[in-house]
N, C-alpha and C positions, 0 to 999 in steps of 0.2 A: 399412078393410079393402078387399083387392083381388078383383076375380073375374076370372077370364080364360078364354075358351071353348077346347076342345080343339081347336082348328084351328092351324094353319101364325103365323096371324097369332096369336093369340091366348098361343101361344108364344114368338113373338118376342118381344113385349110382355113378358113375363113375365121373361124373359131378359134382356132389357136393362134392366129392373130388378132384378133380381138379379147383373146383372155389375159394377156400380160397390159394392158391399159386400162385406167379407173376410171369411173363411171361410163360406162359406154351404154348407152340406150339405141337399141336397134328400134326400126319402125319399118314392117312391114306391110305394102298394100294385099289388100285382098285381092287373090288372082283367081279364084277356082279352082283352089286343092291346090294349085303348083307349089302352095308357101308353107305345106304341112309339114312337110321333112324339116325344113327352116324352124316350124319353131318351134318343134318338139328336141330337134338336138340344141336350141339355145336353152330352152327352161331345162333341161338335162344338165348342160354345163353349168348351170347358175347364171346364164346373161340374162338382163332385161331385156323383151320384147312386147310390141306391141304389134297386134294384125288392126290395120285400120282402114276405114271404106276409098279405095281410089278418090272419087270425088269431092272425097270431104279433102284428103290431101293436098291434093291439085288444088282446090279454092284456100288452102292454109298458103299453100307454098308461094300461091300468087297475092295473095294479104301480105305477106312478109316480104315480099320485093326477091 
């Protein structure tokens, strides 16, 4: 398991592990600005991302078992 702190670096990181694997789909919830850095450096790199509402999430996550 990886952990990566919400900063500048901590994104990079993140990213550049993620840029050497195919199709990767990130899916971010909606936090209140905290996910802004998140997904302006992945649409910069070329990743897909998605910002989506917490509780629709949570109600997907728990449909899927």
């Amino acid at each position: 398991m990886h952990r990566f702190t919400n900063t500048l670096a901590g994104i990079r990181r993140l990213i550049r592990l993620l840029q050497d694997r195919q199709d990767v789909h990130i899916v971010a919830e909606a936090t209140g600005g905290y996910e802004e850095a998140l997904l302006a450096a992945y649409a910069e790199a070329g990743l897909w991302i998605a910002r989506v509402n917490q509780r629709q999430a949570h109600h997907f996550a728990r449909a899927i078992g």
